[in-house]
C-alpha positions in Angstrom: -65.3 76.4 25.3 -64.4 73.9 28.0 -63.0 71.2 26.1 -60.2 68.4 27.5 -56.9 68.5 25.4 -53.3 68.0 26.6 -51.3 71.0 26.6 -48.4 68.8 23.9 -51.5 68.9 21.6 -52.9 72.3 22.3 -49.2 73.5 21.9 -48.4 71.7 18.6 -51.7 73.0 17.6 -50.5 76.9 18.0 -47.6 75.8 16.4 -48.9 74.4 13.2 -51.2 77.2 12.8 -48.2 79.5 13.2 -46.3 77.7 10.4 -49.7 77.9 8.3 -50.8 81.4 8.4 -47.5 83.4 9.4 -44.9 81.3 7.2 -43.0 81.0 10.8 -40.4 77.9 11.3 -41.4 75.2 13.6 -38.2 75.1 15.2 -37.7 78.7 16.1 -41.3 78.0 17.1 -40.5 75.3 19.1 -36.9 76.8 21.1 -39.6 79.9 22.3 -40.0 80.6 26.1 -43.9 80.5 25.2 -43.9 76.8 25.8 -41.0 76.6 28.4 -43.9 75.7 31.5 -44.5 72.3 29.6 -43.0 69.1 31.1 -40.3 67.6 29.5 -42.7 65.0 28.6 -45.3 67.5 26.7 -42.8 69.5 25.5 -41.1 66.1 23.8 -44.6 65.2 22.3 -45.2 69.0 21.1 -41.8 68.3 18.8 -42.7 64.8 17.8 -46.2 66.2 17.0 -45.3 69.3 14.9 -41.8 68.3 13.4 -44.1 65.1 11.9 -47.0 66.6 10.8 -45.0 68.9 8.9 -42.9 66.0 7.0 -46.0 63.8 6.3 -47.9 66.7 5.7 -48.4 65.7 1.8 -49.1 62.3 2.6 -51.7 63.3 5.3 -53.2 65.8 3.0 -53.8 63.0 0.5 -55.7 60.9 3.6 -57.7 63.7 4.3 -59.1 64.6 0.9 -59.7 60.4 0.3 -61.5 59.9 3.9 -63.3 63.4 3.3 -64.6 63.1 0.1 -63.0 66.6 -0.7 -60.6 68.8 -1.5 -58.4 70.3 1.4 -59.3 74.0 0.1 -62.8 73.3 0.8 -62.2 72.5 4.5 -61.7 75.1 7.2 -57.8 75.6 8.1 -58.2 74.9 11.5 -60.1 71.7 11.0 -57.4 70.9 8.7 -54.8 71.2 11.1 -56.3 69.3 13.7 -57.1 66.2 11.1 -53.4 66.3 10.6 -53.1 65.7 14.0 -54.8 62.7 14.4 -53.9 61.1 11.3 -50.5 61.7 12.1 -51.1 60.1 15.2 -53.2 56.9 13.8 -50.7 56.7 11.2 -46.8 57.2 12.7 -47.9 56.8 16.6 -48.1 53.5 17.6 -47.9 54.5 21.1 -50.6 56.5 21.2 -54.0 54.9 21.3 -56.7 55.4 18.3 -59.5 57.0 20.7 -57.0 59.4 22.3 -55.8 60.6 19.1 -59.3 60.5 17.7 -60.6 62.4 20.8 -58.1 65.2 21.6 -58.1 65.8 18.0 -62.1 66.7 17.7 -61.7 68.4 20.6 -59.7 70.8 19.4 -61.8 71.4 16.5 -64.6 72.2 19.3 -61.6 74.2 21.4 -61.2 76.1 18.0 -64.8 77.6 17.4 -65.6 74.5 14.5 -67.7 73.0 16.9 -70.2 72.5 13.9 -67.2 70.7 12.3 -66.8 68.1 15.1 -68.8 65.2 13.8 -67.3 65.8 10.5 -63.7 65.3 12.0 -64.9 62.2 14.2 -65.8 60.9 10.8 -62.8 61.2 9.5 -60.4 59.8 11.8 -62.7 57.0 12.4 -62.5 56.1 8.4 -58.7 56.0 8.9 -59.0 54.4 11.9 -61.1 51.4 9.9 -58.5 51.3 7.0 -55.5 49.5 8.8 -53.6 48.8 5.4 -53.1 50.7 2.6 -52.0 50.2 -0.9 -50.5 52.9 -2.6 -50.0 51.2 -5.5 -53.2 50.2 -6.0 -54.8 53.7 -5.1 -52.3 55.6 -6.8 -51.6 55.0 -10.5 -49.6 57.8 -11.8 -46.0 56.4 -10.1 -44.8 60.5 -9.4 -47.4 60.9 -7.8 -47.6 57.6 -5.6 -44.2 58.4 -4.7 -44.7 62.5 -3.7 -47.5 60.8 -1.2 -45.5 57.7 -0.3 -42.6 60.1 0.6 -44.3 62.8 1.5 -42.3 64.9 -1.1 -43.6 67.7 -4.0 -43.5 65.7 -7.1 -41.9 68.9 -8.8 -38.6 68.4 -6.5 -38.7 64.5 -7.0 -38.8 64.9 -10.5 -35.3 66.4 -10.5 -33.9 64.2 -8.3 -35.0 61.1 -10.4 -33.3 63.1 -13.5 -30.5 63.1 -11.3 -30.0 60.6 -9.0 -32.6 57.6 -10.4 -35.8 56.6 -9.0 -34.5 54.8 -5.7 -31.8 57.1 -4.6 -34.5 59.7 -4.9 -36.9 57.5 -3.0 -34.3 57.3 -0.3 -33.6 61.2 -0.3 -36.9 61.9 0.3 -37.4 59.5 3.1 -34.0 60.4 4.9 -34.9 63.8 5.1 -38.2 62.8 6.8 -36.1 61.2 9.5 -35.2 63.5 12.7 -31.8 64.8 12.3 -28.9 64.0 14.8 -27.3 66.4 17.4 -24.2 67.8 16.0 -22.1 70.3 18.1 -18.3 71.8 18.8 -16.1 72.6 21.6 -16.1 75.9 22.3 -12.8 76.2 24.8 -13.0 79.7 25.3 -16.0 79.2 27.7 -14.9 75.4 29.2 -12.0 73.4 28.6 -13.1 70.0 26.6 -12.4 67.7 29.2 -14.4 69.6 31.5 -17.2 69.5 28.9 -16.8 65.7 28.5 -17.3 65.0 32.1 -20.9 67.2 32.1 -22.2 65.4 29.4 -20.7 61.5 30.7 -22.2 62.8 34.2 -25.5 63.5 32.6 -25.5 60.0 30.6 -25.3 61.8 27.2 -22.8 59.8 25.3 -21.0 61.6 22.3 -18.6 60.3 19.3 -16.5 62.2 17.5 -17.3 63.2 13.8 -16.0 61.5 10.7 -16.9 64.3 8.4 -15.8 67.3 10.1 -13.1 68.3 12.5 -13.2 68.7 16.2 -17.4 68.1 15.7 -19.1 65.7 17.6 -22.2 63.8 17.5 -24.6 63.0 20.5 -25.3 59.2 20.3 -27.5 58.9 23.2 -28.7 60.8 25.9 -30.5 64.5 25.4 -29.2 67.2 24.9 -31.2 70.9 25.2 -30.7 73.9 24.0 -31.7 74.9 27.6 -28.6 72.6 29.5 -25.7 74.0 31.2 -23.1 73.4 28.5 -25.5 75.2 25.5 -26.7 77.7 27.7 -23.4 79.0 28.9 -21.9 78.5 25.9 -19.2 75.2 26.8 -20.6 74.0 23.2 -22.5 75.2 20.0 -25.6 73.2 18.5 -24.3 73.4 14.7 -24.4 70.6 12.0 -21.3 69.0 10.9 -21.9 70.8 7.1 -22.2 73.7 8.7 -19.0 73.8 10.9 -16.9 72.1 7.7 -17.5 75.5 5.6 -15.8 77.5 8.3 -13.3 75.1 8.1 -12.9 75.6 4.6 -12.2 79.1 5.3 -9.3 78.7 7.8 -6.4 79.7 6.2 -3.7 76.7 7.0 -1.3 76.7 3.8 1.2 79.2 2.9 0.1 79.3 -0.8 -3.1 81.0 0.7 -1.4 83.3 2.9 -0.8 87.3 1.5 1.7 89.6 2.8 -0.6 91.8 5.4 0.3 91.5 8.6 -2.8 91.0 10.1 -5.0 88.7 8.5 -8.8 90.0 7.2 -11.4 87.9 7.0 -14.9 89.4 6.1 -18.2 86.9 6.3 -20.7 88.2 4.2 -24.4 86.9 5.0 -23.0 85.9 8.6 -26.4 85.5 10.5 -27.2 83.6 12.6 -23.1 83.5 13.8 -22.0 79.9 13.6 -19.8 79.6 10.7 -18.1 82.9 11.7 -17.4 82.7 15.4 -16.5 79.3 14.4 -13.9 80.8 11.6 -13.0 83.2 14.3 -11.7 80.4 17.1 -9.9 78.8 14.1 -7.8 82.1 12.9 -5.2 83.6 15.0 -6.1 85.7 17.5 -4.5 88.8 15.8 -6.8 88.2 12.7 -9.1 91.0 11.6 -13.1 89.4 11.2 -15.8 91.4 9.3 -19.0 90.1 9.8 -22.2 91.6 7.9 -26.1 90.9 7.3 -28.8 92.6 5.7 -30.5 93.2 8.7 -29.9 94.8 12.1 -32.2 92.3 14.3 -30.0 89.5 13.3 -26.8 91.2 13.9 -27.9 92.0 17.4 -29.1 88.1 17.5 -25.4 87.1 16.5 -23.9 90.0 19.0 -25.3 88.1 21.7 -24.1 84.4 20.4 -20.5 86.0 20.2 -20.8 87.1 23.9 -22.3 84.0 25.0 -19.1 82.1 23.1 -16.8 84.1 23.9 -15.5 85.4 20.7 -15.8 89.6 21.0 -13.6 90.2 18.5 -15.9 89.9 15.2 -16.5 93.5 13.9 -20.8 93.6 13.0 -21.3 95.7 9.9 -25.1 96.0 8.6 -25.1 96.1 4.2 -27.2 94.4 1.5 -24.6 92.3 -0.2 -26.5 92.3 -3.4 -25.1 95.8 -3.8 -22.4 97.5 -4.1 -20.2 96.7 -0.8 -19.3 99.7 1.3 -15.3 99.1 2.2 -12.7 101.4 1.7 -11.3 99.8 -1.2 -11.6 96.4 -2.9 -9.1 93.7 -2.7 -8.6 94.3 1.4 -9.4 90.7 2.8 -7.3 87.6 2.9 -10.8 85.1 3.6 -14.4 86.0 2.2 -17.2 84.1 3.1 -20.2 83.7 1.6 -22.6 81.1 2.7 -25.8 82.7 0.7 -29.2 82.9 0.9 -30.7 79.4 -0.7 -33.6 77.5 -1.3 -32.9 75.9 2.1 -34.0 72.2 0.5 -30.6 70.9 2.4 -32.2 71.5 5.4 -35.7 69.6 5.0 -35.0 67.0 8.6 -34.8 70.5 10.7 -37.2 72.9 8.1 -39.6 70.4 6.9 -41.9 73.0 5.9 -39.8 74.4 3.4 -41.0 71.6 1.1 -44.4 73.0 1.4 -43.2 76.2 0.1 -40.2 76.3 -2.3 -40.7 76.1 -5.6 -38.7 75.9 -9.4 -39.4 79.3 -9.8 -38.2 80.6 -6.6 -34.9 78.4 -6.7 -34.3 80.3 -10.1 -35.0 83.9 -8.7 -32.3 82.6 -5.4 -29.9 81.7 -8.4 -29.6 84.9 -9.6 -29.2 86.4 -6.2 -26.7 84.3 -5.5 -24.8 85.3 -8.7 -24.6 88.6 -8.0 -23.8 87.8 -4.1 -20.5 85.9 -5.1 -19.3 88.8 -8.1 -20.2 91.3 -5.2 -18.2 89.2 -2.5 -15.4 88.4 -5.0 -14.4 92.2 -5.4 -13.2 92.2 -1.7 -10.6 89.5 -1.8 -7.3 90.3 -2.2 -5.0 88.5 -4.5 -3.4 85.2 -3.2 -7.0 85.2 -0.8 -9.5 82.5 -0.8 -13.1 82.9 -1.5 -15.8 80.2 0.4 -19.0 79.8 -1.1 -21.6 77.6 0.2 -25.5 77.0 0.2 -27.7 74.4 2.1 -28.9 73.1 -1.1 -29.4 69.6 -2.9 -30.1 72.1 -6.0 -26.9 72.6 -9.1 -28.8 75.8 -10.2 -27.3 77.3 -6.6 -24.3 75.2 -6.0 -22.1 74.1 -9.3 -23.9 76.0 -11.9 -23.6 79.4 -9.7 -19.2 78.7 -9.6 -19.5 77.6 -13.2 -21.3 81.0 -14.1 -18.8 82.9 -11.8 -15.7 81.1 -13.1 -16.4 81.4 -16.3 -16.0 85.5 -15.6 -13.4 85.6 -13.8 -10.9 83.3 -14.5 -8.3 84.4 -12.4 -10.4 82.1 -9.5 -9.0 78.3 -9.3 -11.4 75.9 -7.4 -8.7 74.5 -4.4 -11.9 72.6 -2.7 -9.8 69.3 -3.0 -6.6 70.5 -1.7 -8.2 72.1 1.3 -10.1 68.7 2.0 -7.2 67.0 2.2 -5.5 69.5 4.4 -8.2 69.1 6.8 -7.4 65.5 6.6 -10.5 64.7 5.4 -10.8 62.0 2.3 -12.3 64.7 -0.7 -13.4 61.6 -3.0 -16.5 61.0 -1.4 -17.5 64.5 -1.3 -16.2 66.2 -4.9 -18.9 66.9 -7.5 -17.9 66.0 -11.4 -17.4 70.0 -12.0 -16.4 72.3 -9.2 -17.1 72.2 -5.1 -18.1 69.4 -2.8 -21.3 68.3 -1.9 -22.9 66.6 1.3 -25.8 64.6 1.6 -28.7 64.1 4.1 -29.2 60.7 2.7 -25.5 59.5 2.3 -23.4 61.5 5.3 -26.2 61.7 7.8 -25.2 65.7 7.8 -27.4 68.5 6.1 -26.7 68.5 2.2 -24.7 71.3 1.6 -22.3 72.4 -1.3 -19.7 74.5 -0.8 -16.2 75.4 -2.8 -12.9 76.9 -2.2 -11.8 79.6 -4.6 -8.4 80.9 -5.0 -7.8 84.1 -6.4 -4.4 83.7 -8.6 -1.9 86.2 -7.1 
C-alpha cells in the first residue's frame, strides 16, 4: 500500500515489532547495518523513537486502553505499536507537531495491512491530542499503581524498592532509569596512544571528562560519539559503562597479599561474553599473565574473538563450557583471578535495555538466583589459595547480589570479602559504594553509572 511515512518511523516501527514478537533488544537492533542508509538525522529519531516507547511503554499502554475504551489484548499488535508511536510522540515530543505524529502514525496502521483499523487509531490519537493535562491522581486511585504508570515501572518491581529504599527514592529510581544513559568509554593504548585519541575527539568537538567512579574511564559530555567513528571502529577506545570497567578493575591483582607463588599469573573469566571486562582485565595484568576466557556458547566467543582483534589484546585463550557444570580444567585450584560477572536479571541495565522491565519478573529473578549460586561454587573451585574471586551482576536485586555471597560465604568460609580494601587501592572512596553486608553496589539513580554489585573474595591461603 502506497502510504507516506518517514523512514525514522517506518524503522522504529520494524524495530518495536522486533522487540515484540522475537524478544530481540532494541539496541542490538538499533547498532544493525539494516538501518545504516538512514541519515543521521532519521537514524537519531529511529533511537529517540524506539528507546522511548519502550521506557514509557506502561504509561502509554495505560493511554491507550483509557482513550480506547479497551483492553490492549483486544487490539491488533501492530495497531498497538503504532498507537505507541504517536502517543509517545504527543506525549514526550514537543518538537514534533500533533498532525505529523497523528498522521504518520495511521499511516502506518494502513502501511501494515489494518487499514480497517485506521479510523480507529485517528480516534485515538485525536482523544490524546484533546486531553492536554492529565491528573494521575485523580484518575488513578490505588497509589502503586499511579506510580507504575506515572513512572512507567511494573508495580511488582516498585513494590520492592519502596520496601527498600521508601516511596521517593523509588520514585526517583524508576524515573532515572527512564533517562538516556551517558557515553562511558576507555583508552585502549594498544591501538592509539591517549593523546592521539584526545586530539580526534577535541578535533571532532566531542568534549570528554574524566570519570569519578572508575579509573582511566571517561565520560563524553558533549559532542556524539558512534559506534561507527574512527576511534570505536578501529578500536582507539571501547564503548563500556563505568560499572562495567570497575569489576575488571576489581579483578587486577595490585597487592602482594593477593599475589601466589606461580610464576605466571592465571586468570580465568568465566561468563566472559561479550569481551569487555576481560580484555579490559587483560590490558591491566602483566603481559606475561595467563587469561582464560569461557561462554556457554560458541557464537559469542567468536563475537568476543573479533572484539579482542579489533583491541588488540590476542592473548585471551577462548574456551566454550556451561559454567553451571562441572568445569573442565585439569585440576582445581589453578588460577590466581576468577571472574564471574553472571548471568542476571539485567534490571541494572533498564536506561540501555528498557524492555527488560516488560519482561522480568519475581519468579524469574528467583530461578537466576539459583543459577547464580551454583555459578559462584562452580567458579570458586578453580581459584587457588591466596587468589581472589570477582563476582558481579547488573542488578538492583539482593536475591542476586548480597544474598548470593551471603549463601556462598556461609559454605565456604575460608572466602573473606576484601571489596573495601580493593576500593581503596584503586583510590576510589568505598563509603559511598559498600552495602551493610558484603560487596559494593552502584546506582543508576545516585552514580549516574548502570547499578551493579559486585564483591571481592579472598580465598584464605
Amino acid at each position: 500500500m502506497n502510504v507516506k511515512v518517514t523512514p525514522s518511523r517506518i524503522a522504529a516501527f520494524d524495530v518495536l515489532w522486533r522487540v515484540e514478537t522475537e524478544d530481540a533488544f532494541a539496541s542490538n537492533l538499533l547498532a544493525s547495518p539494516r538501518y545504516d542508509d538512514l541519515s543521521r538525522e532519521d537514524h537519531s529519531l529511529m533511537q529517540e523513537l524506539s528507546f522511548g516507547v519502550l521506557r514509557w511503554q506502561i504509561q502509554l499502554d495505560f493511554f491507550i486502553e483509557r482513550y480506547a475504551r479497551r483492553k490492549i489484548a483486544k487490539l491488533d499488535p501492530e495497531v498497538v505499536i503504532a498507537l505507541r508511536l504517536g502517543l509517545y510522540q504527543l506525549k514526550f515530543l514537543s518538537r514534533v507537531p500533533p498532525h505529523a505524529a497523528i498522521n504518520e502514525s495511521v499511516n502506518l496502521v494502513k502501511q501494515r495491512g489494518k487499514k480497517s483499523a485506521a479510523p480507529f487509531a485517528n480516534a485515538v490519537l485525536r482523544a490524546a491530542q484533546r486531553e492536554e493535562r492529565f491528573d494521575f491522581n485523580q484518575a488513578i486511585k490505588n497509589p502503586i499503581e499511579r506510580l507504575s504508570v506515572e513512572t512507567a515501572n511494573p508495580q511488582w518491581l516498585l513494590k520492592r524498592w519502596i520496601k527498600r529504599f521508601g516511596e521517593e527514592e523509588a520514585r526517583a529510581m524508576a524515573l532515572a532509569n527512564n533517562a538516556a544513559p551517558r557515553t562511558a568509554f576507555r583508552f585502549n593504548t594498544r591501538r592509539a596512544s591517549e593523546a592521539q585519541t584526545r586530539d580526534w575527539l577535541a578535533a571532532n568537538s566531542v568534549a570528554i571528562r574524566d570519570s569519578n567512579l572508575t579509573p582511566r574511564a571517561a565520560i563524553v559530555e558533549s559532542g556524539f560519539l558512534s559506534p561507527q567513528s574512527e576511534p570505536v571502529r578501529e578500536g582507539w577506545i571501547y564503548l563500556q559503562d563505568e560499572a562495567s570497567q570497575l569489576v575488571a578493575h576489581l579483578a587486577a591483582i595490585q597487592s602482594n597479599k593477593f599475589k601466589t607463588q606461580n610464576s605466571k599469573l592465571k586468570s580465568l573469566d568465566v561468563c566472559a561474553a561479550p569481551g569487555g571486562k576481560t580484555t579490559l582485565l587483560a590490558s591491566l595484568l602483566p603481559a606475561s599473565a595467563q587469561i582464560v576466557a569461557a561462554d556457554l556458547h560458541l557464537h559469542r566467543l567468536r563475537t568476543m574473538r573479533e572484539l579482542s582483534q579489533r583491541l588488540g589484546v590476542n592473548d585471551i585463550h577462548l574456551v566454550q563450557l556451561d559454567a553451571a557444570r562441572d568445569l573442565p580444567f585439569d585440576q582445581e585450584g589453578e588460577f590466581d583471578i576468577v571472574l564471574l560477572d553472571a548471568p542476571c536479571s539485567g534490571l541494572g541495565t533498564l536506561q540501555r535495555h528498557p524492555e527488560i522491565k516488560l519482561r522480568m519478573s519475581e519468579d524469574r529473578i528467583e530461578q537466576l538466583a539459583e543459577l547464580q549460586k551454583r555459578l559462584i561454587a562452580n567458579a570458586a573451585r578453580q581459584l587457588c589459595a591466596g587468589g581472589l574471586l570477582i563476582y558481579s551482576v547488573c542488578s538492583t536485586e539482593p536475591e542476586e547480589g548480597e544474598e548470593v555471597v551471603a549463601w556462598f560465604r556461609r559454605n565456604n568460609p575460608e572466602f573473606r570479602d576484601m571489596t573495601r580494601e580493593r576500593l581503596v587501592e584503586l583510590d576510589l572512596d568505598p563509603s559511598p559504594l559498600l552495602t551493610p553486608r558484603f560487596g559494593a553496589r552502584t546506582f543508576t539513580r545516585r552514580h549516574k553509572s548502570e547499578s551493579f554489585f559486585f564483591c571481592a573474595l579472598w580465598k584464605r591461603k
